[in-house]
C-alpha positions as YAML, in Angstrom:
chain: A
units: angstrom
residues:
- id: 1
  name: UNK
  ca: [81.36, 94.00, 85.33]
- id: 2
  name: UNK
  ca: [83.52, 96.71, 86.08]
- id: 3
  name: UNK
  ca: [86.99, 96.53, 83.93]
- id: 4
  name: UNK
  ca: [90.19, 96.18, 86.64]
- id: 5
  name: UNK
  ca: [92.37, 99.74, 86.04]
- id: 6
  name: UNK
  ca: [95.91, 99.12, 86.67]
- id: 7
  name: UNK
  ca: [97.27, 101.16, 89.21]
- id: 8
  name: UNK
  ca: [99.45, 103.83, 88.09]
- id: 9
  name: UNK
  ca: [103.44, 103.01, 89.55]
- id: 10
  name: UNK
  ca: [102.49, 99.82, 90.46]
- id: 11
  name: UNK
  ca: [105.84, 98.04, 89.37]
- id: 12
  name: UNK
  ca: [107.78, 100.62, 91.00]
- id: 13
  name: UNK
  ca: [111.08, 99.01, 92.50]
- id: 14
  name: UNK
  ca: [111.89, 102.06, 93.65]
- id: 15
  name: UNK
  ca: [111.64, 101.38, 98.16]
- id: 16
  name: UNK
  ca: [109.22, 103.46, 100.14]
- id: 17
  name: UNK
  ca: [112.36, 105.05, 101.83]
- id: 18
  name: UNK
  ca: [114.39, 106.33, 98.29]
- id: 19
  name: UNK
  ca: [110.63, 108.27, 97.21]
- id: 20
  name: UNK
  ca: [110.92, 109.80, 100.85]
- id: 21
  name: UNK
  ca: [114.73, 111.22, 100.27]
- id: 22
  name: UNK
  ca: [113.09, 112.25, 96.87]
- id: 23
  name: UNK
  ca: [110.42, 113.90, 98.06]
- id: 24
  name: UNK
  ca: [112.32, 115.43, 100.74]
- id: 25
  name: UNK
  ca: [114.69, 116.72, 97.80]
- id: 26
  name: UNK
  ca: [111.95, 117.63, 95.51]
- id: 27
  name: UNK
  ca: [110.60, 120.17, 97.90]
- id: 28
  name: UNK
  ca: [113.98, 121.50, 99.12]
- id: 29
  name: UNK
  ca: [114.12, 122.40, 95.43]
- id: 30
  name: UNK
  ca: [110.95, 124.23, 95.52]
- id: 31
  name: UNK
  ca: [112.38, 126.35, 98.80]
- id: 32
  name: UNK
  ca: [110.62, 124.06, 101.15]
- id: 33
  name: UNK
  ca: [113.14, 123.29, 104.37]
- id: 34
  name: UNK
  ca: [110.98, 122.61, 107.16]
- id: 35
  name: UNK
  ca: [110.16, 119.16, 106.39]
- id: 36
  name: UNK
  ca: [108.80, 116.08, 108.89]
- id: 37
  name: UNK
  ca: [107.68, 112.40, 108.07]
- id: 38
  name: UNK
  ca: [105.99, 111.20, 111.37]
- id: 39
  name: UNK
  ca: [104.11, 107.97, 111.75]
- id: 40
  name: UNK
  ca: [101.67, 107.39, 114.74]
- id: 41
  name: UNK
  ca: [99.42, 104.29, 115.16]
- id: 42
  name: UNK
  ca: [100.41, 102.82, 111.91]
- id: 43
  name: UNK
  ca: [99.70, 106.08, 109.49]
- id: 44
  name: UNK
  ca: [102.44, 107.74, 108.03]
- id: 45
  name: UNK
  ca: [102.08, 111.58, 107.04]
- id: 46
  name: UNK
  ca: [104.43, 114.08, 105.69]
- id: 47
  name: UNK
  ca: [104.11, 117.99, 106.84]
- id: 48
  name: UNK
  ca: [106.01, 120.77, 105.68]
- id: 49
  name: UNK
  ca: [106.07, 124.67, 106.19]
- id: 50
  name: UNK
  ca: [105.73, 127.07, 103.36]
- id: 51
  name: UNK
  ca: [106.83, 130.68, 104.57]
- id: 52
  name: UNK
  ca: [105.35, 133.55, 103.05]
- id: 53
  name: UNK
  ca: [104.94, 137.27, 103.32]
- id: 54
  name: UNK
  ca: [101.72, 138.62, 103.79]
- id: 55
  name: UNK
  ca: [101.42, 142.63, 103.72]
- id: 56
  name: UNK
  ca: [104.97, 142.89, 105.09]
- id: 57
  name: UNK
  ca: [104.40, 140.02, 107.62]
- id: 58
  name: UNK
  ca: [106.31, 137.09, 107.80]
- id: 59
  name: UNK
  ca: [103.55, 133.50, 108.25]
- id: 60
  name: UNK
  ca: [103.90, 129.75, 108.10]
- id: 61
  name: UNK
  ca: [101.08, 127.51, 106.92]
- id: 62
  name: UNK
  ca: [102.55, 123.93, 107.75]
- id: 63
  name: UNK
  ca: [100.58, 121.02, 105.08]
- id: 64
  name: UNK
  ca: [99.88, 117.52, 105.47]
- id: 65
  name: UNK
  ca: [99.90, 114.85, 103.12]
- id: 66
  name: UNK
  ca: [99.65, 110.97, 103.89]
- id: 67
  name: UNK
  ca: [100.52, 108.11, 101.26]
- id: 68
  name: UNK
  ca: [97.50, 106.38, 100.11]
- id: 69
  name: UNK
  ca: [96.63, 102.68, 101.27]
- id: 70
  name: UNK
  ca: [96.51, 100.75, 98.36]
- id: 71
  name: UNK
  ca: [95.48, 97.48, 99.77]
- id: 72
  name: UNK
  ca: [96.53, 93.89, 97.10]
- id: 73
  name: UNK
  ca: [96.99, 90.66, 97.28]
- id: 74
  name: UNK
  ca: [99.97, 89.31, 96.65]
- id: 75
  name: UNK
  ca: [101.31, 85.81, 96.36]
- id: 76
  name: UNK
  ca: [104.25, 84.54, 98.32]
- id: 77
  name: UNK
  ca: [105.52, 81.44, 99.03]
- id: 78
  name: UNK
  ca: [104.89, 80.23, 102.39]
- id: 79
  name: UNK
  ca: [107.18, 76.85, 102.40]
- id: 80
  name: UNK
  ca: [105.10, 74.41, 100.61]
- id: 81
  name: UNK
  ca: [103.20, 75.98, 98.44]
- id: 82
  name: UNK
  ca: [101.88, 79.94, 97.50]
- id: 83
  name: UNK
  ca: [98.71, 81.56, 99.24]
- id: 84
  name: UNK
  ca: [97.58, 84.56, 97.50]
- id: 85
  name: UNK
  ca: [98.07, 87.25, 100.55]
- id: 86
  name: UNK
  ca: [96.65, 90.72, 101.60]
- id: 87
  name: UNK
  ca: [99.42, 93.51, 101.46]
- id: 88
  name: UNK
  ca: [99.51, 97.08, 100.91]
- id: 89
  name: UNK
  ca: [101.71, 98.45, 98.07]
- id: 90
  name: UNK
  ca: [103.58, 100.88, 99.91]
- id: 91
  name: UNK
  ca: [106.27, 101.71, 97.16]
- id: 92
  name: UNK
  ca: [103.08, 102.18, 95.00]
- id: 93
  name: UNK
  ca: [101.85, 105.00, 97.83]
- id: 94
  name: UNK
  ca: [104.59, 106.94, 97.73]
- id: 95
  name: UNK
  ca: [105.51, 106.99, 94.28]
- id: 96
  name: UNK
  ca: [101.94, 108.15, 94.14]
- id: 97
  name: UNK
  ca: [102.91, 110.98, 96.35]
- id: 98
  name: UNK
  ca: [105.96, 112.04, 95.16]
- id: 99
  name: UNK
  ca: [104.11, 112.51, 91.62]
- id: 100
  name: UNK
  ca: [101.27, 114.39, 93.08]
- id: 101
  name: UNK
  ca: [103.56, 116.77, 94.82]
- id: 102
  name: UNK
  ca: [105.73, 116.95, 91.75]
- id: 103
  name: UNK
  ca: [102.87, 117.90, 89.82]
- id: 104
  name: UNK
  ca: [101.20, 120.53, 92.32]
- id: 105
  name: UNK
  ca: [104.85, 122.14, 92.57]
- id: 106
  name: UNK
  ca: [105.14, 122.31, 88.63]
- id: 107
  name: UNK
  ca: [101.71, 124.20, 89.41]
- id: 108
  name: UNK
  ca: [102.72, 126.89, 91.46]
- id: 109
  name: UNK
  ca: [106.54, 127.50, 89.41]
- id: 110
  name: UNK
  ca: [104.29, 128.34, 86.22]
- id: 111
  name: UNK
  ca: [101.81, 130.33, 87.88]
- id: 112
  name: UNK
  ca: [99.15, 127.91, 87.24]
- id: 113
  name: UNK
  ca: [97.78, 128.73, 91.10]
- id: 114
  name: UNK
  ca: [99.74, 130.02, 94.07]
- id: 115
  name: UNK
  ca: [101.21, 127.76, 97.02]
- id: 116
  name: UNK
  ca: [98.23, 128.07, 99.33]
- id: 117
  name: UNK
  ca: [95.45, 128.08, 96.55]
- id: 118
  name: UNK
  ca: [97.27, 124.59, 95.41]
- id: 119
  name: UNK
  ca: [97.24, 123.00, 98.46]
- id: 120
  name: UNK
  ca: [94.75, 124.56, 100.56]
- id: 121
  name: UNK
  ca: [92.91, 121.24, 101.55]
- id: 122
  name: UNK
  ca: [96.35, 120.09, 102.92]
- id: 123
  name: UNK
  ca: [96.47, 123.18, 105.31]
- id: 124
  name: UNK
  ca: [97.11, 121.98, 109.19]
- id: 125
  name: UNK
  ca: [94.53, 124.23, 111.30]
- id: 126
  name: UNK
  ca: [93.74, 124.62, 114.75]
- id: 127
  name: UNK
  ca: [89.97, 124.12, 115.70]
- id: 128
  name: UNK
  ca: [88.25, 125.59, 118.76]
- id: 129
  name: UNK
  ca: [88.62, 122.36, 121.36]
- id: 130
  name: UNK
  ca: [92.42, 122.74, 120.48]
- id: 131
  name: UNK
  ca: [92.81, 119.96, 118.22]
- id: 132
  name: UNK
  ca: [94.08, 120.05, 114.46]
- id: 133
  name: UNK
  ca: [92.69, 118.88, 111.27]
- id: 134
  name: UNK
  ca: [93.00, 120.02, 107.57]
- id: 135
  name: UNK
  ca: [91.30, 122.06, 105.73]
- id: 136
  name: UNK
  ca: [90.05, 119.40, 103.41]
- id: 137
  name: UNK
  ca: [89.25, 117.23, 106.50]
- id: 138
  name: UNK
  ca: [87.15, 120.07, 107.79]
- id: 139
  name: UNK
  ca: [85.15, 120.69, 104.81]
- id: 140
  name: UNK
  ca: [84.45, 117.01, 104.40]
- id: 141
  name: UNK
  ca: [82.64, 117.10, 108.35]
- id: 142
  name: UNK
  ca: [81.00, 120.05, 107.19]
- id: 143
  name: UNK
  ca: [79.80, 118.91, 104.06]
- id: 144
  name: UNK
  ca: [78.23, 115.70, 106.16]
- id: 145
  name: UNK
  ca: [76.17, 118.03, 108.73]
- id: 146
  name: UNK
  ca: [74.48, 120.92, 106.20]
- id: 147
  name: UNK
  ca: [72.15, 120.95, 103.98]
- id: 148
  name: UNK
  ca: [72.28, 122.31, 100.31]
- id: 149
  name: UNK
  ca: [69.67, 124.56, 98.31]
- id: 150
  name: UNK
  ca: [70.75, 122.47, 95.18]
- id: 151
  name: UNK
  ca: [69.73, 119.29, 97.02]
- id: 152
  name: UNK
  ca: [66.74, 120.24, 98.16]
- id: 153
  name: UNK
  ca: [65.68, 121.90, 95.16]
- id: 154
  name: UNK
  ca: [62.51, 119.42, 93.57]
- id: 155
  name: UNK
  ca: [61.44, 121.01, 89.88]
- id: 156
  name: UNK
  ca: [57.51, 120.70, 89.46]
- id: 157
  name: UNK
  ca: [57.00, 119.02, 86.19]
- id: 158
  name: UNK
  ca: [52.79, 119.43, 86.38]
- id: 159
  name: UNK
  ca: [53.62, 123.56, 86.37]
- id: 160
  name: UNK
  ca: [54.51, 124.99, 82.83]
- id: 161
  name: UNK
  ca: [55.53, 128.56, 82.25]
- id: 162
  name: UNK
  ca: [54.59, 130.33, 79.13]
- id: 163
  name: UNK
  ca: [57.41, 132.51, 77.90]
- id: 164
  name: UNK
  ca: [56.64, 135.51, 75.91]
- id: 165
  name: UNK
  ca: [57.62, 136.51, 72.63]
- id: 166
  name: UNK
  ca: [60.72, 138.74, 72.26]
...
């Protein structure tokens, strides 16, 4: 039986709306202005732009996150008695978020890792049909269509090699 870990923010009173402002002002602080929260069917994702010089020219690599769906139950009362409910904890998500960023950012102001090292799977890119993805995203379909050395690799235990002497 696998031991229940408690997830981390869970108790968080803090509204889904407050973390946004504070994300919002945690990467203003970190020289981030070009900030948008969109949601489309149902999934909310945050992008920003991080400007940067590159031999003397001036680029923009916009970044995606989206808040985790933490999926609970919950019980409420429903008028005459409680029912245990399915809810996701969405001021769990974005606390989440805001700590992850917070993190990464604390990252790249020590010089742990540059901007685009620390968030390269986050990157927004355009594909050849004209349609975006991440970097991460694009990896992942990647990783599901090749094939590794490493996994194909099968040791013969019947064959042993005599090493000489040194």
């Amino acid at each position: 039986m696998t031991k229940q870990v408690r997830i981390p923010y869970s108790g968080t009173t803090i509204p889904p709306e407050r973390t946004k402002a504070d994300i919002e002002k945690l990467l203003r602080n970190n020289g981030i202005s070009d900030i948008l929260w969109a949601t489309y069917h149902g999934e909310t994702a945050l992008r920003f732009i991080w400007h940067l010089t590159v031999k003397g020219v001036e680029k923009e690599i916009m970044f995606e996150f989206k808040p985790p769906v933490i999926p609970a139950k919950k019980r409420v009362w429903t008028g005459m008695r409680t029912e245990r409910i399915n809810v996701t904890l969405d001021a769990t998500a974005y606390r989440l978020l805001w700590h992850y960023l917070k993190n990464k950012l604390l990252a790249v102001r020590w010089g742990l890792e540059s901007m685009e090292r620390e968030f390269l799977s986050h990157a927004v890119v355009s594909l050849p049909d004209g349609s975006s993805t991440t970097v991460g995203e694009h990896i992942q379909d990647v990783l599901e269509t090749v094939r590794s050395p490493a996994l194909e690799y099968q040791p013969n235990k019947d064959k042993i090699v005599d090493v000489p002497p040194q």
